[in-house]
N, C-alpha and C positions, 0 to 999 in steps of 0.2 A: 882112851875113853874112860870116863869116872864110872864110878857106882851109882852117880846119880844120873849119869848118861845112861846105862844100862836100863836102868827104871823106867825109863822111857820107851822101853821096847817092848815089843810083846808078840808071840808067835800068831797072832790075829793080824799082826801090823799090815797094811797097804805101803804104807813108805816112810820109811825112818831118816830122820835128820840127826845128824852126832856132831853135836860139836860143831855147827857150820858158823865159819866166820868169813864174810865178806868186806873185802873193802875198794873202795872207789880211789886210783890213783891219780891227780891231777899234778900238773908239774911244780907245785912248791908246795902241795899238801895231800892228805892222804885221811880221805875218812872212812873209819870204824863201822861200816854199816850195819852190820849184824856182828857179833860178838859172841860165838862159842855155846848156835842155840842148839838146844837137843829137843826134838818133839816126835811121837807118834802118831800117824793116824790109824785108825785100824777101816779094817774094807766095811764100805757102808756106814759110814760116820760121817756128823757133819764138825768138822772145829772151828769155833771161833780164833779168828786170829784179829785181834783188838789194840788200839793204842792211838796217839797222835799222829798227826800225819809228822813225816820224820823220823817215825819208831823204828824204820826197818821192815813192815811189813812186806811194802812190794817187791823190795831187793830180795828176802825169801822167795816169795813165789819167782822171781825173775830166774835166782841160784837153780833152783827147782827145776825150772825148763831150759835152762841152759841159754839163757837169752840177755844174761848181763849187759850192760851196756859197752860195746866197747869201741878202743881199747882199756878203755878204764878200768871197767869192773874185771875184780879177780876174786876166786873164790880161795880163801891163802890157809884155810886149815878144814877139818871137818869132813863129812861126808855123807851124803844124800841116798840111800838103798832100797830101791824101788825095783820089782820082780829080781832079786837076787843080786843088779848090778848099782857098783856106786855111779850115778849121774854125772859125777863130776871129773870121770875122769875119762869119760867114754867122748870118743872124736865126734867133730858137728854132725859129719854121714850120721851115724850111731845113733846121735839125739834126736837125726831130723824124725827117724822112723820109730820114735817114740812119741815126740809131740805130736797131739791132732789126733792120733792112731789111740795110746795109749794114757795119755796126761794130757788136756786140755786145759787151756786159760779163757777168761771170759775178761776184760778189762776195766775200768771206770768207765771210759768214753768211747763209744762206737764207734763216733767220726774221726778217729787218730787212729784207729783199729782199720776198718773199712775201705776200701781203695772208693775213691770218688767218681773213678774213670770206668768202673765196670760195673755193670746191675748185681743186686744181691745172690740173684742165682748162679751167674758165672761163678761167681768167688767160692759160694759152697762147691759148687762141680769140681772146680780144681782142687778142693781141701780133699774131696773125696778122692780125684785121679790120680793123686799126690799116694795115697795109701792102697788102694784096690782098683783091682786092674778090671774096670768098668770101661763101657765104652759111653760118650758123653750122652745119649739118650738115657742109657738107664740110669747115669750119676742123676742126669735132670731129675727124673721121675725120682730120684731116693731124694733130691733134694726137696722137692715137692709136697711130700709128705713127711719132711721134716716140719719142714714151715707151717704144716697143719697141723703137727705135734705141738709148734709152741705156740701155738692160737692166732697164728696170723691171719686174718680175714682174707679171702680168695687168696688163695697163696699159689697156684696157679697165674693169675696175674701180676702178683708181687714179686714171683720169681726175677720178671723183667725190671722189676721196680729201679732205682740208683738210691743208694745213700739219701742224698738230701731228699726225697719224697716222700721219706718216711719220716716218721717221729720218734720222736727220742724213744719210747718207750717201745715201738715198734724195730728201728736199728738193734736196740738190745737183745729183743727175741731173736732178731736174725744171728745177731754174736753166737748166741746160746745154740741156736741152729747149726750153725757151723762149727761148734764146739764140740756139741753132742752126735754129731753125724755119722759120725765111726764107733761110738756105743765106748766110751773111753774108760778106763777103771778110775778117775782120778780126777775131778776139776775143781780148779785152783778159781777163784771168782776173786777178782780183785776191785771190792768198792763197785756193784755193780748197779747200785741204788741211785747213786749221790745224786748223779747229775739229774734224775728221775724227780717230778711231784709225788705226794705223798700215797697218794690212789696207786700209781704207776710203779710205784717200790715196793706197794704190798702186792702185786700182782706180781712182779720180776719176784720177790722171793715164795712166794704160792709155786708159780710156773718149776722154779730149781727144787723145792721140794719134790714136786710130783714125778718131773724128771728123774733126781737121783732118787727114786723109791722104785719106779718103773726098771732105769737101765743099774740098780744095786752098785751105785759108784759112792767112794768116797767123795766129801767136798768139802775143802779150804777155803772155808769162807772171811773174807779178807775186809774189815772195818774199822770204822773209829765208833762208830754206832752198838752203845751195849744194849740199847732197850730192840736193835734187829737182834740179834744173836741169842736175846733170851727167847724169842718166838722160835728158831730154829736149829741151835747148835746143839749136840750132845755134849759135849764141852767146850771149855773157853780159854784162852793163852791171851793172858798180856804182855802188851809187848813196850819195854820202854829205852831209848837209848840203845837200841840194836840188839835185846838183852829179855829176855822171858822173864818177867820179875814174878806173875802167879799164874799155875795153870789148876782149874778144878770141873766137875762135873758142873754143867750152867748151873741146875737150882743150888746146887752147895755153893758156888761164888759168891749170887747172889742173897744166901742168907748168912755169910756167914766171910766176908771179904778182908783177908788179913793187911796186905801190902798197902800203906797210906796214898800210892797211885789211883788204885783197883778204887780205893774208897773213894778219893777224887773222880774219878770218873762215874761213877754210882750218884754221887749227888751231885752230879748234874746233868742226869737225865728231868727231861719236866715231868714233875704231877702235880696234881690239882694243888697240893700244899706251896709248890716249890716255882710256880709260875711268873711270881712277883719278883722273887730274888734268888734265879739262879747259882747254883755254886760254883765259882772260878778255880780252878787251881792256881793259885800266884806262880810267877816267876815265866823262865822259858826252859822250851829243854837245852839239852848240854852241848856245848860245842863238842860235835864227833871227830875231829881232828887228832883233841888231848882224848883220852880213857879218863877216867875218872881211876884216883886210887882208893877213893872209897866206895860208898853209894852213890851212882849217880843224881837218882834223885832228891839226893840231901841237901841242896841248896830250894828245894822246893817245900820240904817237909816240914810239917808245923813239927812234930816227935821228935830230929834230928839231937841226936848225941856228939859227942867225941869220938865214940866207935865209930859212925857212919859215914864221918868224914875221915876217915884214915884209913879205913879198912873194907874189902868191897865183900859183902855179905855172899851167902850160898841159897842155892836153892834146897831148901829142905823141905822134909814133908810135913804137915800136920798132923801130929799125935792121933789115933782115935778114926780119922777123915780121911779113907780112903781115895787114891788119886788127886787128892789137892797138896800142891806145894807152892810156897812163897819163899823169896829173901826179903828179909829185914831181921836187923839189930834191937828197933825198939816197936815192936806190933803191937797197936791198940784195937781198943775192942770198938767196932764199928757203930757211929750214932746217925741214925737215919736223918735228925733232925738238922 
């Protein structure tokens, strides 16, 4: 582990990533998913985790729960240390009785989530008889007033609900329900807005606030959306190319955004200025197959040098800007316009 891995830790942490590289093995190719990321959370934090879709985000939180795809997915260096054990090397028994119990995931889509064949209460009961030796009366009743917890209307009735009777917005509370059910130290929320209208996304992340204020969990909060994660993140990690290119406290990101990505994605959020003619970032991202030997992004960068196509940059701090770091070779100074 670097010194710059190091720096990422801290005796407050919830769960430490070092170094974690994933990659997805197919039989004539082999992609890069994540690439040697090191992050902290600390207990009771929320972090943005931000980027393209493609960036790497999900395959983190996947490494994390130990839920890769497989047999594909391999976790090939790095390490995940969460309540004192690395994640990643502990047998599926081991992980099961840490997901749901101790680390929750909330997903994008509830209906890929959700068994279709069984009512929403069933599902919570078993999440809960999986971990505590409840007898299925009282799992009901805890699940019951779960459901009341995340605003579900007669939740008593809904318990018998199925999947498709509900709405989108309502499936999602029940994810969060059954996420939250066992009081978890840790939930990883991955995009759990998108498929949501705009009403229904500010209520899904109101709802995870209150939640993780109430049960004092950490929360990895997982998007391509910078204008969510400025309403809720303590800080913010971008993610490019499997690869953390800037992490800083939210309002320092936003005032003050080094990596010509980070910048790219800032201006093109809409506002009232910016409604007519959105800003694109040209190009695509990189094929994860090859690594890039330089910067990955440097086929995308208006800045792009010599250096940055040959040489692949580090992540350093910022002079002066406590907790903020970016890589780049040629950092310009951010223009809103």
């Amino acid at each position: 582990m670097t010194s710059r891995d190091r720096a990422e830790s801290g005796p407050d942490s919830l769960i430490d990533l070092r170094g974690l590289s994933v990659e997805l093995r197919m039989r004539k190719r082999t992609v890069h998913a994540v690439n040697a990321v090191s992050l902290s959370l600390a207990k009771e934090e929320t972090l943005g985790l931000v980027g393209e879709s493609g960036s790497g985000k999900t395959m983190t939180a996947l490494a994390i729960m130990g839920l890769l795809p497989a047999p594909f997915g391999k976790v090939v260096a790095g390490e995940v240390i969460f309540d004192g054990k690395d994640l990643t090397a502990l047998s599926d028994s081991e992980l099961r009785k840490i997901r749901g119990n101790q680390i929750s995931m909330v997903f994008q889509e509830p209906m890929t989530s959700l068994d279709p064949l069984f009512s929403i209460g069933s599902q919570i009961v078993e999440a809960i008889r999986a971990h505590r030796d409840l007898d299925r009366q009282a799992a009901k009743e805890l699940a019951v007033s779960m459901l009341e917890r995340v605003h579900i209307p007669s939740p008593r009735q809904r318990f018998d609900s199925y999947p498709h009777e509900l709405s989108g917005g309502m499936r999602q509370r029940a994810m969060i329900a059954m996420a939250l059910i066992l009081q978890p130290e840790l939930l990883l929320a991955d995009e759990p807005t998108t498929a949501l209208d705009v009403t229904v996304q500010a209520q899904i992340l109101d709802l995870i606030a209150e939640l993780k204020s109430e049960l004092r969990m950490g929360v990895l909060l997982i998007t391509h959306n910078l204008a969510v994660v400025r309403e809720v993140a303590n800080r913010v990690a971008v993610m490019y190319a499997g690869e953390i290119v800037e992490i800083a406290p939210t309002e320092r990101l936003f005032e003050d955004p080094r990596h010509p990505y980070t910048q790219g994605l800032m201006l093109s959020i809409p506002t009232s200025r910016r409604v007519a003619h959105l800003h694109v970032i040209p190009g695509r991202p990189p094929d994860l197959t090859r690594l890039a030997t330089g910067c990955p992004f440097a086929p995308r960068c208006p800045y792009v040098t010599n250096r940055c196509e040959s040489e692949h940059p580090r992540l350093e701090p910022v002079s002066g800007a406590d907790g903020h770091s970016f890589r780049c070779w040629n950092p310009q100074a951010f223009s809103r316009t």
